[in-house]
mmCIF file of the N, C-alpha and C atoms, coordinates in Angstrom:
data_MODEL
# 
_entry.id   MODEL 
# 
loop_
_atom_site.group_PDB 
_atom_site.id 
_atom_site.type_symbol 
_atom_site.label_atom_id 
_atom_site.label_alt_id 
_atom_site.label_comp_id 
_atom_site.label_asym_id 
_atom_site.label_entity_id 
_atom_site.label_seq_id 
_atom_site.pdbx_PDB_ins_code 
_atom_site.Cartn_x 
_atom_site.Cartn_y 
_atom_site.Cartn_z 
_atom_site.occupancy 
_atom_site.B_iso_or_equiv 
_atom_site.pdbx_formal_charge 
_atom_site.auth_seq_id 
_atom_site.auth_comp_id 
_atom_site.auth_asym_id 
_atom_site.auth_atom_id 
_atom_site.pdbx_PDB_model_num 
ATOM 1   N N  . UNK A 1 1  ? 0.839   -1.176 0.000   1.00 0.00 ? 1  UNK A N  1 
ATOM 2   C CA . UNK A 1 1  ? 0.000   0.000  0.000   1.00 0.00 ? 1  UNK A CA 1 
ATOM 3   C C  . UNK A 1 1  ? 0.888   1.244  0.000   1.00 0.00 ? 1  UNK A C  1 
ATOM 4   N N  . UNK A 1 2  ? 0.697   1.885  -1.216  1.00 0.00 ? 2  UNK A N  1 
ATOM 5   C CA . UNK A 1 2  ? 1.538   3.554  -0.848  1.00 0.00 ? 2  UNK A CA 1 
ATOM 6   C C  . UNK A 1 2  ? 1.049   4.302  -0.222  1.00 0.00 ? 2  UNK A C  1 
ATOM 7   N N  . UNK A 1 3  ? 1.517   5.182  0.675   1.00 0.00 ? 3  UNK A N  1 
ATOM 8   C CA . UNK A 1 3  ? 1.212   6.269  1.563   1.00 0.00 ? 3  UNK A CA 1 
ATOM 9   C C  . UNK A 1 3  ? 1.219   7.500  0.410   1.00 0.00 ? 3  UNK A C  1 
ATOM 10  N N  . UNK A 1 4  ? -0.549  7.936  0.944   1.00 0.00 ? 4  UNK A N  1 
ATOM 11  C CA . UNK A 1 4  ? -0.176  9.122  0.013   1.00 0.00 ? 4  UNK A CA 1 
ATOM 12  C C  . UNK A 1 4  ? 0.343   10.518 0.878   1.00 0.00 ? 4  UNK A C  1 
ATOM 13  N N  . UNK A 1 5  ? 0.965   10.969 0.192   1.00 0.00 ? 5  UNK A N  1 
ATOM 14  C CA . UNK A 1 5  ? 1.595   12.293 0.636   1.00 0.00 ? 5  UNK A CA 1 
ATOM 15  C C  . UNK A 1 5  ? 0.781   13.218 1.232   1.00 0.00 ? 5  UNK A C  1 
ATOM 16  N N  . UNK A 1 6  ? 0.993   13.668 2.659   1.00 0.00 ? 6  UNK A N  1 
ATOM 17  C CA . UNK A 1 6  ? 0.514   14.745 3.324   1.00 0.00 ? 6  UNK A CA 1 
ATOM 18  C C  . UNK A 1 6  ? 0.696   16.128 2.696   1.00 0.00 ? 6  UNK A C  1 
ATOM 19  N N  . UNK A 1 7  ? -0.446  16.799 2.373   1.00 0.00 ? 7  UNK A N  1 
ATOM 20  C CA . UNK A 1 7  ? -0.425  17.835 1.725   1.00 0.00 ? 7  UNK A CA 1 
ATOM 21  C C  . UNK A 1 7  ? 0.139   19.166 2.334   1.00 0.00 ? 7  UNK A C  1 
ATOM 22  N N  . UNK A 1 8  ? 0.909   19.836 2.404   1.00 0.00 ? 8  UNK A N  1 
ATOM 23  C CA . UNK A 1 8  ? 1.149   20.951 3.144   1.00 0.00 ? 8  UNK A CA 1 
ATOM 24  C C  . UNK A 1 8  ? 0.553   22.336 2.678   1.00 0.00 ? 8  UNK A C  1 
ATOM 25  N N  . UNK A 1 9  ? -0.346  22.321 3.482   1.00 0.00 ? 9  UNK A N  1 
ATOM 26  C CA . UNK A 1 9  ? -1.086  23.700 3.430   1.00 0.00 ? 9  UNK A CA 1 
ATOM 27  C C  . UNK A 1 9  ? -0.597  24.701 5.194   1.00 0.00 ? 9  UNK A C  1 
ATOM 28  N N  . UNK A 1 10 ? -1.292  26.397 3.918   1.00 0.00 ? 10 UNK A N  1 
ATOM 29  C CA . UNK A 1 10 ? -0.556  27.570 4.771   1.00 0.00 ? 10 UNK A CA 1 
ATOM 30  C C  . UNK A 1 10 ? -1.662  28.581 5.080   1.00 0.00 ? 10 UNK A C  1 
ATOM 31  N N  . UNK A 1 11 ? -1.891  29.136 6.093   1.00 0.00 ? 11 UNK A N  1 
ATOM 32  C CA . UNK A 1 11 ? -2.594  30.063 6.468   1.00 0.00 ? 11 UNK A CA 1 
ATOM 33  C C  . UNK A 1 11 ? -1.963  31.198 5.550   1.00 0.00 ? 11 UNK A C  1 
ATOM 34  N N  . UNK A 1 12 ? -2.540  32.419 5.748   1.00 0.00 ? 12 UNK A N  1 
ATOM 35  C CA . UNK A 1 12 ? -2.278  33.375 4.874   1.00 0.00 ? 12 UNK A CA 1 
ATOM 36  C C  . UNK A 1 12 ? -0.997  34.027 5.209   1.00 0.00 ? 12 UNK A C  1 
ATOM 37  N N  . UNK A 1 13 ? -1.179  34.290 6.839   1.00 0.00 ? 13 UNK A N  1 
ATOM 38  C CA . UNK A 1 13 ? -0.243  34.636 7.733   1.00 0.00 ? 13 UNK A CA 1 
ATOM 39  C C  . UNK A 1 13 ? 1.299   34.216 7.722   1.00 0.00 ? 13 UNK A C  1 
ATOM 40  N N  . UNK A 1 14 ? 1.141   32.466 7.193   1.00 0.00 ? 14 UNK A N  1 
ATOM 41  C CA . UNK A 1 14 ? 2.635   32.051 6.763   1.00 0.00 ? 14 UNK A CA 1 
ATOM 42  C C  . UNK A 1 14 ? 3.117   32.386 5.560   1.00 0.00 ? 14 UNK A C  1 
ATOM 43  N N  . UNK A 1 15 ? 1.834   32.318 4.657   1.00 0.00 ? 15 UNK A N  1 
ATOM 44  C CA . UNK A 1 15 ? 1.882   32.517 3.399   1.00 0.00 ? 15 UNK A CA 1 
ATOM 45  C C  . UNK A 1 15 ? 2.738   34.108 3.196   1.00 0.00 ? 15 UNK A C  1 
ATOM 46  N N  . UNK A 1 16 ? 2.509   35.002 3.977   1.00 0.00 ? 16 UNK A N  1 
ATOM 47  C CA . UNK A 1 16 ? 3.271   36.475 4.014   1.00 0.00 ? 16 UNK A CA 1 
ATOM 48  C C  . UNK A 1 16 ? 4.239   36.090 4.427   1.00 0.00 ? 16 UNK A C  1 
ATOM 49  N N  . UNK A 1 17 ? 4.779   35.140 5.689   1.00 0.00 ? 17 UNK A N  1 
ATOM 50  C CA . UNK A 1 17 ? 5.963   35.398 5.802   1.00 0.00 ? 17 UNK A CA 1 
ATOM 51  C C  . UNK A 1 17 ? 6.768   34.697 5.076   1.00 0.00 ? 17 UNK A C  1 
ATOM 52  N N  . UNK A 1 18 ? 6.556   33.568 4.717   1.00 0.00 ? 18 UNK A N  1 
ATOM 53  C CA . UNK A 1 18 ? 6.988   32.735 3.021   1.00 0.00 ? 18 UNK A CA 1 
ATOM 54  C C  . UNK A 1 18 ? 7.616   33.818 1.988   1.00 0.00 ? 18 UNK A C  1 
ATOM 55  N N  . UNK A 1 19 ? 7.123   34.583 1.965   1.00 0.00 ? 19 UNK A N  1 
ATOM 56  C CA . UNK A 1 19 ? 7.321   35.539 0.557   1.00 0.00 ? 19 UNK A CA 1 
ATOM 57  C C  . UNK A 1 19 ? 7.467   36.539 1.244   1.00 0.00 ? 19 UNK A C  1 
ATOM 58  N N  . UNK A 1 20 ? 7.750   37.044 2.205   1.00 0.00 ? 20 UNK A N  1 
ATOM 59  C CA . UNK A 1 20 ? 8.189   38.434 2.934   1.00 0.00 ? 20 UNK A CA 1 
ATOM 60  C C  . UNK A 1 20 ? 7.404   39.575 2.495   1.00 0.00 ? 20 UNK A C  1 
ATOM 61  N N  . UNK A 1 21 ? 6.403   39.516 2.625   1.00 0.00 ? 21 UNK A N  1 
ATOM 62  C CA . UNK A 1 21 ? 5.555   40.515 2.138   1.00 0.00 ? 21 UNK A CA 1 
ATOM 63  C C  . UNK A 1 21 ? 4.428   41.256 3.615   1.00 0.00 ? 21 UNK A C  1 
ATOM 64  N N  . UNK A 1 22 ? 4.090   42.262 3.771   1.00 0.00 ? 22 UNK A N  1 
ATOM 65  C CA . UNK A 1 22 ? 3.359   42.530 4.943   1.00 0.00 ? 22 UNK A CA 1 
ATOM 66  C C  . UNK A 1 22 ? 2.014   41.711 4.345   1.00 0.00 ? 22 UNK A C  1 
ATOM 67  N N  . UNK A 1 23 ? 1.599   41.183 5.743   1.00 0.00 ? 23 UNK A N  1 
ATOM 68  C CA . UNK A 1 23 ? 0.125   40.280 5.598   1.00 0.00 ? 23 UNK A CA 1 
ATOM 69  C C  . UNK A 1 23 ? -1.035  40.820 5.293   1.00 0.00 ? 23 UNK A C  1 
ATOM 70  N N  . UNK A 1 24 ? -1.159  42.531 5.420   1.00 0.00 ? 24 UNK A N  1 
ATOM 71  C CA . UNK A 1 24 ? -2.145  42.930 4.344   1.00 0.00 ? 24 UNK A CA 1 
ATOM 72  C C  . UNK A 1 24 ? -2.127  43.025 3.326   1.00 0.00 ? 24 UNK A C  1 
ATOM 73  N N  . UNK A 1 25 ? -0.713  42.904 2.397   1.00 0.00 ? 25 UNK A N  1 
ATOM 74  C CA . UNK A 1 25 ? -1.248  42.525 0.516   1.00 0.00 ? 25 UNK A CA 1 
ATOM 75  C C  . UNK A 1 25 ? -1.763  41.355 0.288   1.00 0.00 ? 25 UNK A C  1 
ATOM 76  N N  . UNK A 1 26 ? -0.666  39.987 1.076   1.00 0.00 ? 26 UNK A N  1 
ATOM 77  C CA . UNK A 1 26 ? -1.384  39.149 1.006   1.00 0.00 ? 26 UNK A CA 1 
ATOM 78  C C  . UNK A 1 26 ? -3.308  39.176 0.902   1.00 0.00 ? 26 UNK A C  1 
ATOM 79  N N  . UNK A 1 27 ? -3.777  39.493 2.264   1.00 0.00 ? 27 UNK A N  1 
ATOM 80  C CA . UNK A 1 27 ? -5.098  39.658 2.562   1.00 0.00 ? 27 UNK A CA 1 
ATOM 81  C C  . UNK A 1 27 ? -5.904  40.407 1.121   1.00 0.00 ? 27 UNK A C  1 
ATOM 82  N N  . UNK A 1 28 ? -5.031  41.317 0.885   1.00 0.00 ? 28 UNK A N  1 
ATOM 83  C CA . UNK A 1 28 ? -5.492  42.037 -0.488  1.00 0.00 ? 28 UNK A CA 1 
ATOM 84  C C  . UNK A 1 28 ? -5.849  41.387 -1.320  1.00 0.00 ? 28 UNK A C  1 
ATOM 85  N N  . UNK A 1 29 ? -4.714  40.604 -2.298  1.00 0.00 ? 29 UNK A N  1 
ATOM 86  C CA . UNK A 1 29 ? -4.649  39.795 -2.878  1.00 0.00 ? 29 UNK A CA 1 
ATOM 87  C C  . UNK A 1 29 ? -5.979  38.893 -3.286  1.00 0.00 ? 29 UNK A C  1 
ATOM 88  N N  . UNK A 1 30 ? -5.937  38.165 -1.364  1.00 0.00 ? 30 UNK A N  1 
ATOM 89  C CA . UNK A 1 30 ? -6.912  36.761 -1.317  1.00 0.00 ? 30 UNK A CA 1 
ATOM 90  C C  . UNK A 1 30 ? -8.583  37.296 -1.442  1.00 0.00 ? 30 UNK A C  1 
ATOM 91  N N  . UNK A 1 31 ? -8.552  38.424 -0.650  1.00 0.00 ? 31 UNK A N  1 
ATOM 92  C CA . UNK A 1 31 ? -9.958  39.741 -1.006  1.00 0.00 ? 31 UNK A CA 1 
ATOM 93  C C  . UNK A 1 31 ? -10.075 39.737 -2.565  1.00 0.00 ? 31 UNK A C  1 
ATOM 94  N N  . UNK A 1 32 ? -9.365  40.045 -3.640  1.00 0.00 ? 32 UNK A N  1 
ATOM 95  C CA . UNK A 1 32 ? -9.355  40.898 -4.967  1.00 0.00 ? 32 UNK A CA 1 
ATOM 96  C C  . UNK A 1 32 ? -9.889  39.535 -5.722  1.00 0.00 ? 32 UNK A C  1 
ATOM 97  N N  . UNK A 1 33 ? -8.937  38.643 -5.589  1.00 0.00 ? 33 UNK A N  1 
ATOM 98  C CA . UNK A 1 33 ? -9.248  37.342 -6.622  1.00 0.00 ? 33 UNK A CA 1 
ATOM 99  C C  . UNK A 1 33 ? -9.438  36.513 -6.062  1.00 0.00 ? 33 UNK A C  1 
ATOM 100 N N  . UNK A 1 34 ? -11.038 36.457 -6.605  1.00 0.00 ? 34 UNK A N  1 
ATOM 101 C CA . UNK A 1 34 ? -12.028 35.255 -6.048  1.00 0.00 ? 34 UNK A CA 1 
ATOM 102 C C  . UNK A 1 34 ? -11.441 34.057 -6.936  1.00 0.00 ? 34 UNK A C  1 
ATOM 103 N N  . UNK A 1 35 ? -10.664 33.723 -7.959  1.00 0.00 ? 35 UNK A N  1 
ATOM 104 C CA . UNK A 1 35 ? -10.007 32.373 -8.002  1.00 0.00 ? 35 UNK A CA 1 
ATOM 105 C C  . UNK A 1 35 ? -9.269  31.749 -7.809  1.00 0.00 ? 35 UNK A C  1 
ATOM 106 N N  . UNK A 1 36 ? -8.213  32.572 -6.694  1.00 0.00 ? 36 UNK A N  1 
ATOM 107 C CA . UNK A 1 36 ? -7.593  31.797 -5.693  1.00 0.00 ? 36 UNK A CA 1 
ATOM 108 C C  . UNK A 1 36 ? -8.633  31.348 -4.364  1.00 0.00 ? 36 UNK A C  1 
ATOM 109 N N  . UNK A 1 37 ? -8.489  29.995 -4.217  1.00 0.00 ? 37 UNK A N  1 
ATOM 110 C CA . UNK A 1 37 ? -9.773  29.423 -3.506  1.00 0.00 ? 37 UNK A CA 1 
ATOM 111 C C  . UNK A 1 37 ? -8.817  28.711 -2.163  1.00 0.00 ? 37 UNK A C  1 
ATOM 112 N N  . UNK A 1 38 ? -8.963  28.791 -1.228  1.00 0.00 ? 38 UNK A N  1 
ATOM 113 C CA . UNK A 1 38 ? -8.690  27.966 0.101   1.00 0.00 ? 38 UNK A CA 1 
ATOM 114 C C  . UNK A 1 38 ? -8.910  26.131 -0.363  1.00 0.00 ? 38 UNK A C  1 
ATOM 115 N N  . UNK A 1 39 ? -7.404  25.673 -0.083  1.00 0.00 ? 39 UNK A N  1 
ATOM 116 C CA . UNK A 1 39 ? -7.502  24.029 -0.335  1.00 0.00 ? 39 UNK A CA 1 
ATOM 117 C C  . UNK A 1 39 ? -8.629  23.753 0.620   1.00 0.00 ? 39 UNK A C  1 
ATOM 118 N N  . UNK A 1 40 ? -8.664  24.352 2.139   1.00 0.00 ? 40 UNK A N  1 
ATOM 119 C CA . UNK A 1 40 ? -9.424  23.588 3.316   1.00 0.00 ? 40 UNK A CA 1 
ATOM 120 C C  . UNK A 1 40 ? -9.191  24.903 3.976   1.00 0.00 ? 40 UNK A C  1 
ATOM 121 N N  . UNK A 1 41 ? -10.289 23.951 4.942   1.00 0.00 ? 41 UNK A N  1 
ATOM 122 C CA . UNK A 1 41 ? -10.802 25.044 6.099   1.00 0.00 ? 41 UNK A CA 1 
ATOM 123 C C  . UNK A 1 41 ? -10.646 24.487 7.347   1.00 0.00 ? 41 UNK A C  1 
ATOM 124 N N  . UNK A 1 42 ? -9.836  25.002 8.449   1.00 0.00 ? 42 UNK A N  1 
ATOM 125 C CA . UNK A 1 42 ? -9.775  24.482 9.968   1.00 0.00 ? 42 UNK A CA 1 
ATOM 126 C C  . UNK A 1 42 ? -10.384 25.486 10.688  1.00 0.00 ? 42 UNK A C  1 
ATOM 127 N N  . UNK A 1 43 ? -11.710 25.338 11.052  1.00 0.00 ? 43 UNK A N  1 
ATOM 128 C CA . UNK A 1 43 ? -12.417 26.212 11.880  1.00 0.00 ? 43 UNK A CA 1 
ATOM 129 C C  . UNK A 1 43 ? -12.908 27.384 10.878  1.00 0.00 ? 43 UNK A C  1 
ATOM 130 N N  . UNK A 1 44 ? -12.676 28.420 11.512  1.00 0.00 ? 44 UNK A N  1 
ATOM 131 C CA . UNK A 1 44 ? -12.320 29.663 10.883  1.00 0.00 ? 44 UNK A CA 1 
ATOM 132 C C  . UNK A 1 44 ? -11.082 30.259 9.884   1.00 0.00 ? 44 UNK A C  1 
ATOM 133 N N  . UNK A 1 45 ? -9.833  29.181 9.848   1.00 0.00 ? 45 UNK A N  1 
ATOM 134 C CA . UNK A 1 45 ? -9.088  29.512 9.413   1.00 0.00 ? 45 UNK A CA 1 
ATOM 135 C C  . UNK A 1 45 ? -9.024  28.598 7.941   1.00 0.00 ? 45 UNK A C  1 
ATOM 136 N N  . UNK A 1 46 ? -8.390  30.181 7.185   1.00 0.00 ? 46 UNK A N  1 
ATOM 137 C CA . UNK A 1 46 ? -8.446  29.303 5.170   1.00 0.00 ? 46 UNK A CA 1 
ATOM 138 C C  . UNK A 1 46 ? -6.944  28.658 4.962   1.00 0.00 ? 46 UNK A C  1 
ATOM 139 N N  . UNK A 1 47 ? -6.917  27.646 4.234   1.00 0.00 ? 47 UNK A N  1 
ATOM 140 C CA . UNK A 1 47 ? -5.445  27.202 4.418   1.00 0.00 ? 47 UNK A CA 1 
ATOM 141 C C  . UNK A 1 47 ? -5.260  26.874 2.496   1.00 0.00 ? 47 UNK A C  1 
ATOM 142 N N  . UNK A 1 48 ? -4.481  27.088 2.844   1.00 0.00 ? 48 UNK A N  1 
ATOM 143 C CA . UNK A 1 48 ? -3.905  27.270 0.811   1.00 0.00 ? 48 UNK A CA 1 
ATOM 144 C C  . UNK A 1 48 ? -2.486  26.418 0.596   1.00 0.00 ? 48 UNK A C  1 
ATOM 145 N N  . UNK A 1 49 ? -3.101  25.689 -0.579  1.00 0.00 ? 49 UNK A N  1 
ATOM 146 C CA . UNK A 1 49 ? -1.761  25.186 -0.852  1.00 0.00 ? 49 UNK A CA 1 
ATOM 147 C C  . UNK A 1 49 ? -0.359  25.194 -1.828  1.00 0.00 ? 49 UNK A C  1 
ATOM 148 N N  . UNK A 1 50 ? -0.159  25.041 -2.275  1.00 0.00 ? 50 UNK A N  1 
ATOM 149 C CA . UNK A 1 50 ? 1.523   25.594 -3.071  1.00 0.00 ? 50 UNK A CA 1 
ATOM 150 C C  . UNK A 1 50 ? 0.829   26.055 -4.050  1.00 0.00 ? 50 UNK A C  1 
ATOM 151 N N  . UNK A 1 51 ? 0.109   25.274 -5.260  1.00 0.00 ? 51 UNK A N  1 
ATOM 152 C CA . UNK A 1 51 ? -0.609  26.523 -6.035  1.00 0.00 ? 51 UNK A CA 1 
ATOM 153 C C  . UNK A 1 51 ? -0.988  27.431 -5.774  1.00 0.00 ? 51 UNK A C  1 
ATOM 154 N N  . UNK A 1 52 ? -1.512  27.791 -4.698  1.00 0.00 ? 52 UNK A N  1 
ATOM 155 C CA . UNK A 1 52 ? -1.983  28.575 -4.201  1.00 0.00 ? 52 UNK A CA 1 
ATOM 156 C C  . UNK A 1 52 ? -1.187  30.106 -4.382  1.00 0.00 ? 52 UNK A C  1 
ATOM 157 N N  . UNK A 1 53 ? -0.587  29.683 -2.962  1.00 0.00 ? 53 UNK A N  1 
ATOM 158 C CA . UNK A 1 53 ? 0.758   30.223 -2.670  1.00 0.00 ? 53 UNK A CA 1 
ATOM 159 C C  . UNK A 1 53 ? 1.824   31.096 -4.208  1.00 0.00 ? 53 UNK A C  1 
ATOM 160 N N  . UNK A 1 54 ? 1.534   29.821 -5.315  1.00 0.00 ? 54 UNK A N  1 
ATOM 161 C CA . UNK A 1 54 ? 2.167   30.788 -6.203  1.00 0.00 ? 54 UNK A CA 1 
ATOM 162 C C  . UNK A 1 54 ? 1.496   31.745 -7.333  1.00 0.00 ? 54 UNK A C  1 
ATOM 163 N N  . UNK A 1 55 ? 0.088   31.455 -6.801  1.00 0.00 ? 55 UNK A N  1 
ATOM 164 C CA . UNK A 1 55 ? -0.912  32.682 -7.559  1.00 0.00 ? 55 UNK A CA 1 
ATOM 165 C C  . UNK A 1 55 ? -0.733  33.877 -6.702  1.00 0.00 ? 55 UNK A C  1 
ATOM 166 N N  . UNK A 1 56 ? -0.587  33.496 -5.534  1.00 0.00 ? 56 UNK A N  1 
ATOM 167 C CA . UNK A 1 56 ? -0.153  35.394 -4.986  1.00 0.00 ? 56 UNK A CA 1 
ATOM 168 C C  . UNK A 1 56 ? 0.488   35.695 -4.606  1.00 0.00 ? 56 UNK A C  1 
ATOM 169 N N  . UNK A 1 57 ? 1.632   34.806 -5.649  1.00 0.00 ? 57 UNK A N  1 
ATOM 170 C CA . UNK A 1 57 ? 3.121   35.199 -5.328  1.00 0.00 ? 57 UNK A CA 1 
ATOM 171 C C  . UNK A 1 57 ? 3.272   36.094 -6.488  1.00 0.00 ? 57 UNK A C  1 
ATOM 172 N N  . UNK A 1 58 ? 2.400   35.235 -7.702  1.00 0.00 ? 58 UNK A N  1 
ATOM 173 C CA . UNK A 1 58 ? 2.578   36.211 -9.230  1.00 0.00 ? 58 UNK A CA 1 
ATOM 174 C C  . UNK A 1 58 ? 1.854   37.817 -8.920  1.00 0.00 ? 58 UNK A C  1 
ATOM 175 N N  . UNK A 1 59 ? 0.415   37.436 -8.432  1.00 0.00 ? 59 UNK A N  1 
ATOM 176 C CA . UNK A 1 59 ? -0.308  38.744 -8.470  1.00 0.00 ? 59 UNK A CA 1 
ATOM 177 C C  . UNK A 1 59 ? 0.128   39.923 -7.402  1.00 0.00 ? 59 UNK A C  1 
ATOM 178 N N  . UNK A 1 60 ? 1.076   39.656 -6.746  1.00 0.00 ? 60 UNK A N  1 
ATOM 179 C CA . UNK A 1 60 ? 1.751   40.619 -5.958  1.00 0.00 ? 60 UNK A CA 1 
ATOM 180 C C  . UNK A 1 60 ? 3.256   41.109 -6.750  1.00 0.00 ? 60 UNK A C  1 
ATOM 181 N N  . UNK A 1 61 ? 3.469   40.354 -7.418  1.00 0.00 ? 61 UNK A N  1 
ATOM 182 C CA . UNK A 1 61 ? 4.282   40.507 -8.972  1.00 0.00 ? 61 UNK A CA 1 
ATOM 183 C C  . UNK A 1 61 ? 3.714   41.530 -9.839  1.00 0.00 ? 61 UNK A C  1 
ATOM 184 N N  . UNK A 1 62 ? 2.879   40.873 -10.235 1.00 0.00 ? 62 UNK A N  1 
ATOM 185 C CA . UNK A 1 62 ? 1.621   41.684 -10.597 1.00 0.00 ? 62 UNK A CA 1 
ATOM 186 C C  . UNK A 1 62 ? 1.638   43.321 -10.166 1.00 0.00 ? 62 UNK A C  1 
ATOM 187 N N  . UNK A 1 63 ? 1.001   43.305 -8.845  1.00 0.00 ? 63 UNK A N  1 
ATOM 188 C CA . UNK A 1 63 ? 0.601   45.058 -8.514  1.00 0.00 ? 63 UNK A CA 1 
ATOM 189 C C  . UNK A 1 63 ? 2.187   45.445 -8.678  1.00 0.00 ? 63 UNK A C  1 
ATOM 190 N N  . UNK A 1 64 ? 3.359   45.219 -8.264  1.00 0.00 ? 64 UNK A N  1 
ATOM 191 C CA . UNK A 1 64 ? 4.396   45.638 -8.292  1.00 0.00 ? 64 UNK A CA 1 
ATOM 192 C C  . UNK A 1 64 ? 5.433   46.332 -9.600  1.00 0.00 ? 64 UNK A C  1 
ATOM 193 N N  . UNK A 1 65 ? 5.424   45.726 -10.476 1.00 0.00 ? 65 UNK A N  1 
ATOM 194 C CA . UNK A 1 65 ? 5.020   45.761 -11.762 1.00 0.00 ? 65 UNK A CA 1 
ATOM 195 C C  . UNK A 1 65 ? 4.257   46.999 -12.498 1.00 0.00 ? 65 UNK A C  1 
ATOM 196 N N  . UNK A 1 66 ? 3.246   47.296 -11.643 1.00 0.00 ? 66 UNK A N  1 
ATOM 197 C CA . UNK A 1 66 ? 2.161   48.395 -12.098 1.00 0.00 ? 66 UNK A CA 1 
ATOM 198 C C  . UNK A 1 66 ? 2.443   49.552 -11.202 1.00 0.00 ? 66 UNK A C  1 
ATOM 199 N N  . UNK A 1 67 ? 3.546   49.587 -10.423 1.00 0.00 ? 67 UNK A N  1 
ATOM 200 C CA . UNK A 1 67 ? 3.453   50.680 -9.348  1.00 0.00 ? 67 UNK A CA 1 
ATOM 201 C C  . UNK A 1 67 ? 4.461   51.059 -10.380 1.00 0.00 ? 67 UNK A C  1 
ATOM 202 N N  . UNK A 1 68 ? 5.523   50.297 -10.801 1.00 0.00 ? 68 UNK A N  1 
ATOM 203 C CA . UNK A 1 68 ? 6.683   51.312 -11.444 1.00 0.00 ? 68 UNK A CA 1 
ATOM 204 C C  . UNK A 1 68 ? 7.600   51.202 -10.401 1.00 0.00 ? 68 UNK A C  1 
ATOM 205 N N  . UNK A 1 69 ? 8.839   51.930 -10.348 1.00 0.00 ? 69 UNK A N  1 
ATOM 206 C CA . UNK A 1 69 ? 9.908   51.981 -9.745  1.00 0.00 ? 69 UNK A CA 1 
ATOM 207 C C  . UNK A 1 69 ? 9.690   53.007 -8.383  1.00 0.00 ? 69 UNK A C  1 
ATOM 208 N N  . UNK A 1 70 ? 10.277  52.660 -7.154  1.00 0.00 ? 70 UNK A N  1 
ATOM 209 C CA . UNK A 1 70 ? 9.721   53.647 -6.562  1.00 0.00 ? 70 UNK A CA 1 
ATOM 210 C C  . UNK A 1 70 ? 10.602  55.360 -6.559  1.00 0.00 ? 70 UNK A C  1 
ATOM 211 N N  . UNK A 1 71 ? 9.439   55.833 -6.633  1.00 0.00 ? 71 UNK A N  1 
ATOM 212 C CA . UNK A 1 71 ? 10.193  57.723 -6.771  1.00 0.00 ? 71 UNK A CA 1 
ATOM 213 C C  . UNK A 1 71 ? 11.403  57.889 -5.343  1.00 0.00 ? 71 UNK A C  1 
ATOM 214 N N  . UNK A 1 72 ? 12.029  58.420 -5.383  1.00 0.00 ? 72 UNK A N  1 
ATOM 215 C CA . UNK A 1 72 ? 13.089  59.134 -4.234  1.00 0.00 ? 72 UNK A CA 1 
ATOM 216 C C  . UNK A 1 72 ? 12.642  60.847 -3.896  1.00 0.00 ? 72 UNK A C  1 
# 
């Protein structure tokens, strides 16, 4: 019998510190685009998994991208 692989899923909260980003773009992000979807749910809390993770890794790519360079 193979063991299937334990999935590793991330609150949003890790998910920011994963990618060093403050946890309100993240939150932004998961607010803006309704097709990034939570793998599961523990309680109250949304948990996302590596796809996940790299859709708002792009779309924070994304806004960054659109800000331009920052002024001095």
């Amino acid at each position: 019998m193979m063991a299937t692989p334990v999935p590793r899923l991330r609150t949003p909260g890790v998910i920011a510190a994963e990618l060093g980003e403050p946890l309100h773009r993240v939150l932004y992000v998961l607010r803006t685009r309704d097709f990034i979807k939570p793998s599961a749910t523990a309680g109250r809390l949304r948990l996302f998994d590596s796809q996940a993770v790299a859709m708002i890794r792009q779309a924070l790519s994304g806004i960054d991208a659109r800000k331009g360079p920052p002024h001095e």
